[in-house]
ChimeraX commands (.cxc) that place a marker at each C-alpha (Angstrom):
marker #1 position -2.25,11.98,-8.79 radius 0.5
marker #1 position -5.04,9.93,-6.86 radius 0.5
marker #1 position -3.33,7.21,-5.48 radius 0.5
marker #1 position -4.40,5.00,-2.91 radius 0.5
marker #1 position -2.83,1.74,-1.12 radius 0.5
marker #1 position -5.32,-0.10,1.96 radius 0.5
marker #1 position -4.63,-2.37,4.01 radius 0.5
marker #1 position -7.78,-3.71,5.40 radius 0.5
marker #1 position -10.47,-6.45,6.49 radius 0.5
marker #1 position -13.57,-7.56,3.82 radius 0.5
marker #1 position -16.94,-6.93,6.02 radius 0.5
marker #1 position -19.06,-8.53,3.58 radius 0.5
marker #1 position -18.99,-10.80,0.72 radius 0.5
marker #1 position -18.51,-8.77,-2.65 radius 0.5
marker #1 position -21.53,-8.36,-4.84 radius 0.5
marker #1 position -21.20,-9.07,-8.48 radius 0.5
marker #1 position -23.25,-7.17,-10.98 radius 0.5
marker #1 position -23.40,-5.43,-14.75 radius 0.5
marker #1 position -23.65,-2.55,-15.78 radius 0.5
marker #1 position -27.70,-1.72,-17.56 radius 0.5
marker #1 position -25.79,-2.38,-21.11 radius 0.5
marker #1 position -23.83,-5.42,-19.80 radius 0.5
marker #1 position -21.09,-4.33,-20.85 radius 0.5
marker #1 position -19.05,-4.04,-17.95 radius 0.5
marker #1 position -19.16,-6.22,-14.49 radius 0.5
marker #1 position -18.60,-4.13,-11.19 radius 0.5
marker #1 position -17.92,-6.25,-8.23 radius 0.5
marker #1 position -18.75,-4.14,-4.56 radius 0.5
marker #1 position -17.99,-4.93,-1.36 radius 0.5
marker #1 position -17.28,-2.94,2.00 radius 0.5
marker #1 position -14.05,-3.25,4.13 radius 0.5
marker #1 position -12.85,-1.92,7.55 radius 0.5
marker #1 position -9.69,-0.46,8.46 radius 0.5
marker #1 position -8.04,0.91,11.43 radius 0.5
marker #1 position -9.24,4.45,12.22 radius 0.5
marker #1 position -6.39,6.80,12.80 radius 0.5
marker #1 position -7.83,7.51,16.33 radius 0.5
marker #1 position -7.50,4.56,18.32 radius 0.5
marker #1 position -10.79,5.27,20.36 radius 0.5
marker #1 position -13.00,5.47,17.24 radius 0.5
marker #1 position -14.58,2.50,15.55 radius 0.5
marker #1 position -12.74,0.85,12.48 radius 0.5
marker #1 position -13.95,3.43,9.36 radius 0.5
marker #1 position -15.35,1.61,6.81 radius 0.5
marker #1 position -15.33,1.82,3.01 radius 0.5
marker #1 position -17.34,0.56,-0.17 radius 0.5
marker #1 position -14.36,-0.74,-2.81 radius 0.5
marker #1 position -15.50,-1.07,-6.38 radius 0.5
marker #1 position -13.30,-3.39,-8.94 radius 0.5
marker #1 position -14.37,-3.29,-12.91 radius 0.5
marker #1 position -14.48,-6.15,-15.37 radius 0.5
marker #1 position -11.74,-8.38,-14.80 radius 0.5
marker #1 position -10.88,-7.18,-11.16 radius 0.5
marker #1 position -14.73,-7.59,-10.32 radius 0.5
marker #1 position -14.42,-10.96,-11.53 radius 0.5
marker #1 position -11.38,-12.22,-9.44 radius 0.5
marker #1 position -12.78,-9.89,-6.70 radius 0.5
marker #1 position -15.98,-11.90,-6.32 radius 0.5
marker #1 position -14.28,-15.67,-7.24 radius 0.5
marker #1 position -11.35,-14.89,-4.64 radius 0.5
marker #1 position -12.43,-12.84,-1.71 radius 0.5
marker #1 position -14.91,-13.82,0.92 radius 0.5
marker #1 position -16.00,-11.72,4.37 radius 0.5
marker #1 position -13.26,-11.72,6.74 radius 0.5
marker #1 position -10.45,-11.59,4.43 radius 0.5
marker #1 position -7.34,-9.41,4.82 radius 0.5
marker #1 position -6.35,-8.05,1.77 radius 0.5
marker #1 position -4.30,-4.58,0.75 radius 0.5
marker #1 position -6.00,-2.72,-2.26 radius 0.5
marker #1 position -4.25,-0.18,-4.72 radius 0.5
marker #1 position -6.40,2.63,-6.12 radius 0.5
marker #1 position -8.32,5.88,-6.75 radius 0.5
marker #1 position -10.54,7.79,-4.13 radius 0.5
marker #1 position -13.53,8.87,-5.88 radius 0.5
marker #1 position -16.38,11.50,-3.50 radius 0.5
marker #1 position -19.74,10.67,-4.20 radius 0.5
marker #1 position -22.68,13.14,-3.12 radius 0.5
marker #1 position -26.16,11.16,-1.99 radius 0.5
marker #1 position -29.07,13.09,-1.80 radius 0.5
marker #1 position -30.71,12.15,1.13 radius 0.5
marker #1 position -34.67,12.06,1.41 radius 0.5
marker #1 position -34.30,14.59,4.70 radius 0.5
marker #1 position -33.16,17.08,2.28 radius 0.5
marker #1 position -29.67,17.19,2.52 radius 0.5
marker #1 position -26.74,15.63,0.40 radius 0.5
marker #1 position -24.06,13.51,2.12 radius 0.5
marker #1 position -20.65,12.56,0.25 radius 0.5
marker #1 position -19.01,9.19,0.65 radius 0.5
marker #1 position -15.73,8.02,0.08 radius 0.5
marker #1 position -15.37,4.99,-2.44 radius 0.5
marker #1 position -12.25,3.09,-3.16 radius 0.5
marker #1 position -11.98,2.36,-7.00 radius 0.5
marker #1 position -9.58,-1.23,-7.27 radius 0.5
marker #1 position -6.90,-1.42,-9.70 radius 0.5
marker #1 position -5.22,-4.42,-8.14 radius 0.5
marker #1 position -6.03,-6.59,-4.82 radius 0.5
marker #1 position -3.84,-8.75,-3.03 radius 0.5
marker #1 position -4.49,-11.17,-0.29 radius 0.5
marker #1 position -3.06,-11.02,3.17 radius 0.5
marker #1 position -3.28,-14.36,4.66 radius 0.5
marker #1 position -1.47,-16.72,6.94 radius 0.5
marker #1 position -0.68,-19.23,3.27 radius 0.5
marker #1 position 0.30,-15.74,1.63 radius 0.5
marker #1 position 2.99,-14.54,4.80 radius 0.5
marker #1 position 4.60,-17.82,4.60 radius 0.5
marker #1 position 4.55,-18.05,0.75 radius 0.5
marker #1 position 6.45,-14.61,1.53 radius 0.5
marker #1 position 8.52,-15.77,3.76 radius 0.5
marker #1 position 10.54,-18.21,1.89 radius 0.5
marker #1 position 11.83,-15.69,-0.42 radius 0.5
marker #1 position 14.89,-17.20,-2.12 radius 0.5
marker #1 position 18.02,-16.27,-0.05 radius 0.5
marker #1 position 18.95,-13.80,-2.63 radius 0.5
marker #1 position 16.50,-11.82,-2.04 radius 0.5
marker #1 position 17.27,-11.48,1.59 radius 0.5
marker #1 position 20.99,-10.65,0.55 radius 0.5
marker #1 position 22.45,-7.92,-1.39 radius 0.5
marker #1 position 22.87,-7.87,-4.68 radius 0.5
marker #1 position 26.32,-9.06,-6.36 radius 0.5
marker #1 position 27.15,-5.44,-7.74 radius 0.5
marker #1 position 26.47,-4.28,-4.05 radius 0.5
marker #1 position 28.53,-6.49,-2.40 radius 0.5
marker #1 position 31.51,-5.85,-5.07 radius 0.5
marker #1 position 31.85,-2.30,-5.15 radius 0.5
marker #1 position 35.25,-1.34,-4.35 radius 0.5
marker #1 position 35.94,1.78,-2.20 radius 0.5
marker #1 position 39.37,3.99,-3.45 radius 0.5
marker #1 position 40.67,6.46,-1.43 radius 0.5
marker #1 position 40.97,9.99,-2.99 radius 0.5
marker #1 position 43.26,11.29,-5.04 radius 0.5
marker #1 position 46.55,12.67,-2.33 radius 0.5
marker #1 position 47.50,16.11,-3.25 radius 0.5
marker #1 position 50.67,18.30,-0.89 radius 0.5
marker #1 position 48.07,20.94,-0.56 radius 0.5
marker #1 position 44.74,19.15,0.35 radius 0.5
marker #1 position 44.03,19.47,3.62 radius 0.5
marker #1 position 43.96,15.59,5.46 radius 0.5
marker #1 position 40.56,16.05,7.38 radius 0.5
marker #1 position 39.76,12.99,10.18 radius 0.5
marker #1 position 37.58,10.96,10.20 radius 0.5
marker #1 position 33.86,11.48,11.49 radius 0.5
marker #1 position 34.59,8.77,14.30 radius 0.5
marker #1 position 37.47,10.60,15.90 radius 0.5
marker #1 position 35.40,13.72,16.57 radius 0.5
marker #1 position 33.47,13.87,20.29 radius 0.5
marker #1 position 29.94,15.06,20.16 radius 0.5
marker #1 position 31.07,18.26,22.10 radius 0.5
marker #1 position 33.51,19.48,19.31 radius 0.5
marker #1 position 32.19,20.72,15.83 radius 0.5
marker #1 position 31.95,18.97,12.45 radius 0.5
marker #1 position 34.54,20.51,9.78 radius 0.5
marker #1 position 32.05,21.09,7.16 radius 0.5
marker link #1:1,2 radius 0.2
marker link #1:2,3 radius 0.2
marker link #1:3,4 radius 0.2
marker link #1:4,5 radius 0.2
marker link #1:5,6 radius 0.2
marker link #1:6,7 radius 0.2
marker link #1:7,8 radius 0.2
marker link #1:8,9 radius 0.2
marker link #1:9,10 radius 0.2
marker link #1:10,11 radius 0.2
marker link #1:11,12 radius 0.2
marker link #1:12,13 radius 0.2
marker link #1:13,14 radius 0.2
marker link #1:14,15 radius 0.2
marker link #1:15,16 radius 0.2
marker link #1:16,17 radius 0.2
marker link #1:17,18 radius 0.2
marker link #1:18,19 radius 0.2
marker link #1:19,20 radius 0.2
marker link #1:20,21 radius 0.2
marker link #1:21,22 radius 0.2
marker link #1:22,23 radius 0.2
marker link #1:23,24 radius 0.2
marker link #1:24,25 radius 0.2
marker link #1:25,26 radius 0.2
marker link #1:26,27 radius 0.2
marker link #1:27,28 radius 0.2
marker link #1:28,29 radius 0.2
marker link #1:29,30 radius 0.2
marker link #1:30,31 radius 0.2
marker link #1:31,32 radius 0.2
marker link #1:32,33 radius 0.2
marker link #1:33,34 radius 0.2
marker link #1:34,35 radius 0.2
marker link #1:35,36 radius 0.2
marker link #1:36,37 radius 0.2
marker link #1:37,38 radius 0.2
marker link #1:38,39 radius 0.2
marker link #1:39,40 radius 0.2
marker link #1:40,41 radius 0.2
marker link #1:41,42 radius 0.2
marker link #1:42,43 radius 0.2
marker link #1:43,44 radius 0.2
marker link #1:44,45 radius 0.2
marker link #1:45,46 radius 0.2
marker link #1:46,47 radius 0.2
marker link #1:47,48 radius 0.2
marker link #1:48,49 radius 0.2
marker link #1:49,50 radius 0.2
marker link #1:50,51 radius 0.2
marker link #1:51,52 radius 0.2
marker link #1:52,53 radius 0.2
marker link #1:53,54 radius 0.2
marker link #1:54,55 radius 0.2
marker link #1:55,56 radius 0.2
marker link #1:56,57 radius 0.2
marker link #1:57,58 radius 0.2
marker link #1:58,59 radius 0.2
marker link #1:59,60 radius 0.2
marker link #1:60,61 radius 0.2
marker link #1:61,62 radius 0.2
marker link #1:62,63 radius 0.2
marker link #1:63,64 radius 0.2
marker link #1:64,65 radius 0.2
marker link #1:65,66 radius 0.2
marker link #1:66,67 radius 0.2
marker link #1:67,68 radius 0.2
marker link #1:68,69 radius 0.2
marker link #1:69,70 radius 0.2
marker link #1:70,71 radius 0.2
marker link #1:71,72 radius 0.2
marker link #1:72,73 radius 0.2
marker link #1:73,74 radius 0.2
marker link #1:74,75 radius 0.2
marker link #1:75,76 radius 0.2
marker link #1:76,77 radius 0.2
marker link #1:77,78 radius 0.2
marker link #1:78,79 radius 0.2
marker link #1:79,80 radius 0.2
marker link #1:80,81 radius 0.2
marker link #1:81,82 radius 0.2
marker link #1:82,83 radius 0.2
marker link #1:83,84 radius 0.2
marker link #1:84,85 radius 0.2
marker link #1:85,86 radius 0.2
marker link #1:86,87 radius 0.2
marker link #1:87,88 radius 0.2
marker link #1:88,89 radius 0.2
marker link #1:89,90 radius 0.2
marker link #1:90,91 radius 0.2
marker link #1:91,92 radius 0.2
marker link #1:92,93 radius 0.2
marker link #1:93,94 radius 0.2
marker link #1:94,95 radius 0.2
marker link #1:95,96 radius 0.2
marker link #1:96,97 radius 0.2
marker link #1:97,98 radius 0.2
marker link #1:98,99 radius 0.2
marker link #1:99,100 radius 0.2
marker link #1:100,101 radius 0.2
marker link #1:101,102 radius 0.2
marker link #1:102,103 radius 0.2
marker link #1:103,104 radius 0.2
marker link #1:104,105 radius 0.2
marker link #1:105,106 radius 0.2
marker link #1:106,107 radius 0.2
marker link #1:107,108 radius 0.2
marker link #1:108,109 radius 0.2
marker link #1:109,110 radius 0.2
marker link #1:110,111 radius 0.2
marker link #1:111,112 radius 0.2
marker link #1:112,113 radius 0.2
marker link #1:113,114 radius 0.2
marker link #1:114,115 radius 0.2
marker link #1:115,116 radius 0.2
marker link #1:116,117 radius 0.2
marker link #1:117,118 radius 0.2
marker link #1:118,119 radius 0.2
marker link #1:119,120 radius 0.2
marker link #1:120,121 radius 0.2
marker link #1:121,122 radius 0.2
marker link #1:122,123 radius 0.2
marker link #1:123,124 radius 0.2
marker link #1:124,125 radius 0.2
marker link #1:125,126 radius 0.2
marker link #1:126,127 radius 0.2
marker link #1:127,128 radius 0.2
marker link #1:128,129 radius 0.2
marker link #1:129,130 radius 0.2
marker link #1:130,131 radius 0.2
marker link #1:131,132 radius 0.2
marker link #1:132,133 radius 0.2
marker link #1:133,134 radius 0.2
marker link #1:134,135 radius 0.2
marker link #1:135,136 radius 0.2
marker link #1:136,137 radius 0.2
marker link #1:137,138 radius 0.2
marker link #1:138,139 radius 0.2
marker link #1:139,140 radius 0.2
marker link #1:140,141 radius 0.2
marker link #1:141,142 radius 0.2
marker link #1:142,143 radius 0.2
marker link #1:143,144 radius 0.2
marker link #1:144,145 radius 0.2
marker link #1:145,146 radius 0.2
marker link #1:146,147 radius 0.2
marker link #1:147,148 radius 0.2
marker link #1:148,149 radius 0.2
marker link #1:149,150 radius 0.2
marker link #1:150,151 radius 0.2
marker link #1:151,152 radius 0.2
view
């Protein structure tokens, strides 16, 4: 399956427009991410969002944002007026969600149950096995050295 999640930076303010039928609204807008190679440039990326997303994309999101999209890489080929065809990544939105400074706190104050475990976690009881006369007692895993061999 074609699944994508980016986290990255919006280099310029998204472009609303509709398709020749308007039907549909496609928002577009390039962001830059960290390359994997630290000595190249950030790559950069056109992301596409349909109908709905294009909407929020273009009400929402301005140039400079930080935001991490979810969805499909889609090729494209260009033919180029030199005579040659040159293929370009696109990222095709599903969802978008900010990353800001209001967003990490917002995050931040979580409820304290989330940051604890769950009740049924915390209240699972631990019974030792059944004793048998001719099961073998084996130790523990913290009474062996590292020099002497696991008995399994």
């Amino acid at each position: 399956m074609n699944s994508c999640i980016l986290m990255a930076e919006i280099t310029q303010n998204p472009e609303l427009r509709s398709t020749a039928d308007n039907q549909m609204e496609i928002a577009e807008m390039f962001v830059q991410f960290i390359n994997a190679k630290p000595e190249n440039p950030p790559a950069l990326i056109k992301v596409v969002g349909w109908n709905n997303l294009a909407r929020e994309i273009k009400e929402k999101y301005r140039q400079g944002d930080k935001v991490v999209i979810e969805g499909r890489l889609e090729m494209n080929t260009i033919d180029k007026p030199e005579g040659y065809k040159e293929k370009r990544a696109q990222l095709i939105a599903s969802r978008i969600h900010p990353l800001g400074a209001a967003d990490m706190a917002a995050n931040m104050s979580a409820p304290a149950a989330l940051s604890s475990p769950p009740a049924a976690a915390r209240s699972i009881e631990t019974t030792p096995p059944p004793s048998s006369s001719s099961a073998k007692a084996v130790p523990s895993v913290d009474t062996y050295d590292n020099d002497e061999e696991i008995p399994f």
